[in-house]
C-alpha positions as CSV (number, residue, x, y, z in Angstrom):
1,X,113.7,89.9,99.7
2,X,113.5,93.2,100.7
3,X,110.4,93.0,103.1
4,X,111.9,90.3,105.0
5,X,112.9,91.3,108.6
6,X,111.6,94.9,107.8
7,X,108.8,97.0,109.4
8,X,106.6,98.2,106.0
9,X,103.6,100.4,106.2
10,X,100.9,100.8,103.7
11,X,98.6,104.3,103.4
12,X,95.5,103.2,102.4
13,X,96.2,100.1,103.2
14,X,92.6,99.0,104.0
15,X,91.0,99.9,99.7
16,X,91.3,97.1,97.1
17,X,95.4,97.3,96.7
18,X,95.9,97.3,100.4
19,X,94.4,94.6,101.1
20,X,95.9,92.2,98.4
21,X,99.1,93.6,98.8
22,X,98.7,92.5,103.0
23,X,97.9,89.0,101.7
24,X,100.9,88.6,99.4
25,X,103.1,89.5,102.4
26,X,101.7,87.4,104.8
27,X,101.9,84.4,102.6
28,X,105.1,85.0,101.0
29,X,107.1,87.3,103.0
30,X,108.2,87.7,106.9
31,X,108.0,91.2,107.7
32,X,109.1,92.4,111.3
33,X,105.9,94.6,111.4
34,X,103.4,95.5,108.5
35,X,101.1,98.2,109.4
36,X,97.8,99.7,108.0
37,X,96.9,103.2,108.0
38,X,93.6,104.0,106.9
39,X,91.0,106.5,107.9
40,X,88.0,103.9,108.0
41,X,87.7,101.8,111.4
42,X,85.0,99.8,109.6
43,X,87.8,98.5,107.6
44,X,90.4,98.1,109.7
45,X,88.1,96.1,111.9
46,X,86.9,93.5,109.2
47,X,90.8,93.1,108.3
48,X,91.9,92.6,111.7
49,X,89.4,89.4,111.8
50,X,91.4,88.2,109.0
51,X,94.8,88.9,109.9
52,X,94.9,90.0,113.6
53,X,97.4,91.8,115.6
54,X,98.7,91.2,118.4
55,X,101.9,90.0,120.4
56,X,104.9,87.8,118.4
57,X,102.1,89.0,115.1
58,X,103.1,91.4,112.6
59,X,100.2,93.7,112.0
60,X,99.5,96.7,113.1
61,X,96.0,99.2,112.8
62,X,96.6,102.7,112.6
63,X,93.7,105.0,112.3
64,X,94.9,108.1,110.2
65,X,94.3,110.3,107.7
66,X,97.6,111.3,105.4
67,X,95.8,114.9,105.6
68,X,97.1,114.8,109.5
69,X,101.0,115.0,108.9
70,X,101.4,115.0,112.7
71,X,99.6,111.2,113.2
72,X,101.8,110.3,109.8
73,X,105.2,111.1,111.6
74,X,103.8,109.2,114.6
75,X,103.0,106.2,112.4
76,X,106.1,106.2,110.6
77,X,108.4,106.1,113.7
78,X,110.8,102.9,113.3
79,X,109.2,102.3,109.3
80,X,111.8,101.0,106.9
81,X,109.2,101.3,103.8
82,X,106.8,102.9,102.8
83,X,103.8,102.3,100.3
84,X,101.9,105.3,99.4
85,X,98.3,103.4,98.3
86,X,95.8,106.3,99.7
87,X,94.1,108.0,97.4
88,X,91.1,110.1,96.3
89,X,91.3,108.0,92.7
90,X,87.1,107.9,91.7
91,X,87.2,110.6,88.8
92,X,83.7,112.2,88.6
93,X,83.9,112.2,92.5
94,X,87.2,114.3,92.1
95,X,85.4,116.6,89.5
96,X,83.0,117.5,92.0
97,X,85.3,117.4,94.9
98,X,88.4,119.6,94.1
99,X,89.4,121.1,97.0
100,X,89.1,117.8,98.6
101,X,91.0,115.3,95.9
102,X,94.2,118.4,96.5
103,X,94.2,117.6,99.8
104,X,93.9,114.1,99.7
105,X,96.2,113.2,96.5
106,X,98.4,116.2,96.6
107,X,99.1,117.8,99.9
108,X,98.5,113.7,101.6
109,X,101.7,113.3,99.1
110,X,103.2,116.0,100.7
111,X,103.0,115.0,104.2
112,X,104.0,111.3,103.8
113,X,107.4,112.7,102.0
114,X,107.7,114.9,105.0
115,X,107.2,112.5,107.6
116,X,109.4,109.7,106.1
117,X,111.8,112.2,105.7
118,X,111.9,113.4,109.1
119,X,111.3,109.6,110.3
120,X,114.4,108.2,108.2
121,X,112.4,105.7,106.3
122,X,114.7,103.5,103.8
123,X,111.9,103.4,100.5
124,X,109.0,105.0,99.8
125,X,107.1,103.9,96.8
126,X,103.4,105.3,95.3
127,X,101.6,104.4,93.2
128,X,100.3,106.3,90.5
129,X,98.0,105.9,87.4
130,X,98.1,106.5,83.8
131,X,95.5,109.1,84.1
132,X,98.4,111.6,85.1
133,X,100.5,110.8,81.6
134,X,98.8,114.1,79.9
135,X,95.8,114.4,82.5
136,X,92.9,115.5,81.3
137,X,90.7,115.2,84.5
138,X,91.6,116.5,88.2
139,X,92.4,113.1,89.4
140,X,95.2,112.4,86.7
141,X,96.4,116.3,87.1
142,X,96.9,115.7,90.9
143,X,98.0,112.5,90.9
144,X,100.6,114.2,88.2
145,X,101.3,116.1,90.8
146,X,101.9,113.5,92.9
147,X,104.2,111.7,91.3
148,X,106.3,115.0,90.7
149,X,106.6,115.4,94.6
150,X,107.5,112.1,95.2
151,X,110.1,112.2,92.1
152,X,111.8,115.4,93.3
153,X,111.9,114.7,96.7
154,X,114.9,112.4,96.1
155,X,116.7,115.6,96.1
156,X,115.6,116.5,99.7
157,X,117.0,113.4,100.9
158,X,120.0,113.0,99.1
159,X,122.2,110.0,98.2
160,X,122.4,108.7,101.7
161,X,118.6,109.4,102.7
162,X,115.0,108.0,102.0
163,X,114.4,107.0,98.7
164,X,111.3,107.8,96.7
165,X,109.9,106.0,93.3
166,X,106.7,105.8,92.0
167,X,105.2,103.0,89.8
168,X,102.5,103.8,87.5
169,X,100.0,101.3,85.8
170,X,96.5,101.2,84.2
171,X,92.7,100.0,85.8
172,X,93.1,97.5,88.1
173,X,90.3,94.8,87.2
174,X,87.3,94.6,90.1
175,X,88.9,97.0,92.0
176,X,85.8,99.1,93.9
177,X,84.5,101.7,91.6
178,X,85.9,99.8,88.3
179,X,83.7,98.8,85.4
180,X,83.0,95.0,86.0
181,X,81.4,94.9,89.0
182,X,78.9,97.9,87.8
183,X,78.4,95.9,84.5
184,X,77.7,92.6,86.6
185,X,75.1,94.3,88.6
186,X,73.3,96.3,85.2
187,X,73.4,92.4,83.9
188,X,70.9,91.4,86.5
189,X,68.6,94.6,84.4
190,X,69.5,93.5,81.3
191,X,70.6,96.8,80.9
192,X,74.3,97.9,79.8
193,X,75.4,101.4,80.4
194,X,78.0,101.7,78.4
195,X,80.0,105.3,77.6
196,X,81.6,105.4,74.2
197,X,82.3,101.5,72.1
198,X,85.7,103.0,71.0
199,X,87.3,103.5,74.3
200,X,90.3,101.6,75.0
201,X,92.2,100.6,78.2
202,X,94.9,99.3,80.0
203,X,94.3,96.3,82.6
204,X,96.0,94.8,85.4
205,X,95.2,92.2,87.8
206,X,95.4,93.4,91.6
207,X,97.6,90.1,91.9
208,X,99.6,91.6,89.2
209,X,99.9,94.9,90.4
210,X,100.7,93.9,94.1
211,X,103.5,92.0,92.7
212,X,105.0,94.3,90.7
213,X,104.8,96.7,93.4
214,X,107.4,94.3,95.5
215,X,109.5,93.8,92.4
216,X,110.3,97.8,92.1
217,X,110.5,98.0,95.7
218,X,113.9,95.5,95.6
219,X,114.6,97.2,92.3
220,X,114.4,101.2,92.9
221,X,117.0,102.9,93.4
222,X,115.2,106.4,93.8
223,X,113.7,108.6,91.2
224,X,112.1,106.2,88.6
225,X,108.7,105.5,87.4
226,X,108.4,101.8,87.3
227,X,105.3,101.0,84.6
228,X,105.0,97.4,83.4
229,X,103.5,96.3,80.1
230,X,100.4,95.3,80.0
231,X,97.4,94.3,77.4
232,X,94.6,96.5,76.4
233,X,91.0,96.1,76.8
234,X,88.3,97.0,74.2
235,X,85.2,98.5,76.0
236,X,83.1,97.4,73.2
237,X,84.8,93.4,73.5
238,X,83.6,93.6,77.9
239,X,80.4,94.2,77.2
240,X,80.5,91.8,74.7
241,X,82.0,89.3,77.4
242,X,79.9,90.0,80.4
243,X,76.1,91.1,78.1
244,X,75.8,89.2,75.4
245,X,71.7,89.4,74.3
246,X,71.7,92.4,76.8
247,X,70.9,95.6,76.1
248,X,73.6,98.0,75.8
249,X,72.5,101.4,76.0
250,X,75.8,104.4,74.8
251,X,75.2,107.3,76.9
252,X,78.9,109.4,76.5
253,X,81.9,109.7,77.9
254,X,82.0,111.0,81.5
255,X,83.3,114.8,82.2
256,X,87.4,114.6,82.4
257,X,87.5,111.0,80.6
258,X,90.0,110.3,77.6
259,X,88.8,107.8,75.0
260,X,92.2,106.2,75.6
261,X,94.8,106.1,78.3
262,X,98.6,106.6,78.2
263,X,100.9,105.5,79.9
264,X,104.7,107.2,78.8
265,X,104.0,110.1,76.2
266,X,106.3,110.8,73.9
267,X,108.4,113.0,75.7
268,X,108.9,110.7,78.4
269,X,109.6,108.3,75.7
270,X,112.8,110.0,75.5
271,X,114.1,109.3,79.0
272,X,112.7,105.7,79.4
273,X,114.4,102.7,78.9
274,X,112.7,99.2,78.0
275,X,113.8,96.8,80.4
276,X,111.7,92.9,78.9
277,X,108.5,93.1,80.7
278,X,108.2,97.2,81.7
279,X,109.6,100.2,80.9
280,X,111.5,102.4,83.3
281,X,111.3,106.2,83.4
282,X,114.6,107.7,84.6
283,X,114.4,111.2,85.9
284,X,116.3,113.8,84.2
285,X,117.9,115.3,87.4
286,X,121.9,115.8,88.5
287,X,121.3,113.5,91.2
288,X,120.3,110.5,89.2
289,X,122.7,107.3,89.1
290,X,122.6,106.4,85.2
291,X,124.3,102.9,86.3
292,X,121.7,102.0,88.9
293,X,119.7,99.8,87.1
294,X,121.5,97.8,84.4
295,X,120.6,96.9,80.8
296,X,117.6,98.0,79.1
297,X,117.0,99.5,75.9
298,X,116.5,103.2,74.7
299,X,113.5,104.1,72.8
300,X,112.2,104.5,69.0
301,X,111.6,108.0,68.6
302,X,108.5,109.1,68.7
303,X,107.7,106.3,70.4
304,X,104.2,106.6,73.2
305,X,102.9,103.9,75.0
306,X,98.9,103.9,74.6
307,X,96.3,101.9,75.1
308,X,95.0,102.1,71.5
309,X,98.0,101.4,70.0
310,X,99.0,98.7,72.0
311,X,100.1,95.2,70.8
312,X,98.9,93.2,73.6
313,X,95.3,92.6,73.8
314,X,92.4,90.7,75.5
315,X,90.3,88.8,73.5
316,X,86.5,88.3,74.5
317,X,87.0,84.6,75.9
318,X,90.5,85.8,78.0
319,X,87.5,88.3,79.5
320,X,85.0,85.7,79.9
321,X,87.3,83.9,81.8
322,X,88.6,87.3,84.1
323,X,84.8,87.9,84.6
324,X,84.2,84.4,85.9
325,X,86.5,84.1,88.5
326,X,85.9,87.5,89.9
327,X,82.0,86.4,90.3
């Protein structure tokens, strides 16, 4: 595998992702050194009880921000991969917060393709959301943004150099900030807020996400968008799972929210290739190896990938059951 025997560092690396993504390794792969770099020392200390660091141990605790390019180079001296997890990501915070969400999601982009640049890292992967397929909010316009940078930047580096991909997917389920957990505690109320019935969206496990995270890290080859398929989720069919005889009051969808989330329009469509269980979006650039990743399918026209229109779906018991083993 391609974490074996190699030093990887996570930004971020102490949020929800990060610190699934450090338990998959552990457990399944031997990495020479894996190494967190987050901004919260809080964090960093509660993980470290977990998986300590120390001599003939693999982790590492680097307090940084990916604002500070200079203590980014630092960290990344000796990295072979990267995973870009850090992010501004909540989006009414972003909303409120402009300035900062640029400098966190954007310009933090900036300097972690600088400094693994400049360090010679191997693989860089980010991750990115389907909030930045036709954003509508600040968070999917920077994290857009984002992805362009990290796209692009394969041209910096050249054929030889560090090579950058992104993967894109939908809400990760009981992730901090996400819907469950705020619906678990309005339960205890008998109180549902809920937004708008009609609104639709894409969900993945962290599990799942972490693991197709190492998939498109052995897979990339530098400049795709790795998003894998996924079922929808009905709003109206979770509340129905979690608060059933509660009740559920509709109070409107947030500033910058879409009733439904995509995640390839239909002019990505036309550069994307179905490949089983994802789809991968191949950069239209010069520098772009059409033969790098074999078979695959082209597109329907006018084909979108949405999470209205979707043909995988949960059902209310397939929630029940996600619900229960998160509480």
């Amino acid at each position: 595998m391609t974490l074996n025997g190699k030093t990887v560092l996570i930004t971020g690396g102490t949020g929800s992702f990060g610190r699934k993504f450090i338990d998959i390794v552990l457990k399944e792969h031997t990495p020479r050194k894996l190494i967190v770099f987050s901004r919260d020392e809080l964090k960093q200390h509660e993980m470290r009880q977990i998986h300590p660091d120390g001599e003939n141990l693999p982790m590492r605790y680097f307090i940084g921000d990916v604002r500070d390019a200079d203590r980014l180079r630092r960290a990344m001296q000796g990295v072979d991969i990267v995973v870009h997890a850090a992010a501004l990501k909540q989006v009414p915070a972003c909303e409120y917060n402009p300035m900062e969400a640029i400098m966190t999601n954007v310009m933090g982009a900036k300097n972690v393709i600088d400094a693994a640049l400049d360090a010679g890292v191997s693989k860089v992967l980010a991750l990115s959301t389907d909030k930045a397929v036709n954003p509508a909010n600040l968070y999917g316009a920077t994290k857009l943004c984002a992805e362009k940078l990290f796209i692009q930047s394969n041209a910096y580096s050249g054929k030889s150099g560090t090579l950058f991909s992104c993967t894109r997917y939908g809400n990760v389920v009981g992730s901090r900030g996400s819907v469950i957990p705020l619906f678990l505690n309005q339960r205890e109320n008998g109180q549902i807020t809920l937004t708008d019935r009609r609104m639709t969206r894409f969900w993945i496990t962290l599990e799942q996400g972490v693991r197709f995270v190492i998939r498109c890290i052995d897979q990339m080859y530098g400049g795709e968008v790795f998003v894998p398929k996924m079922p929808s989720m009905k709003l109206s069919d979770l509340t129905d799972a979690i608060a059933d005889g509660c009740d559920v009051q509709e109070i409107g969808i947030r500033p910058g929210e879409k009733l439904h989330e995509a995640l390839i329009s239909e002019d990505e469509a036309r550069q994307t290739r179905d490949l089983d269980d994802m789809f991968v979006v191949e950069p239209a650039h010069p520098w772009w190896d059409r033969g790098a990743l074999a078979g695959g399918t082209s597109l329907t026209e006018g084909f979108s990938y949405t999470s209205d229109k979707n043909g995988e779906w949960f059902t209310v018991e397939q929630l029940q059951q996600i619900i229960e083993e998160l509480s």
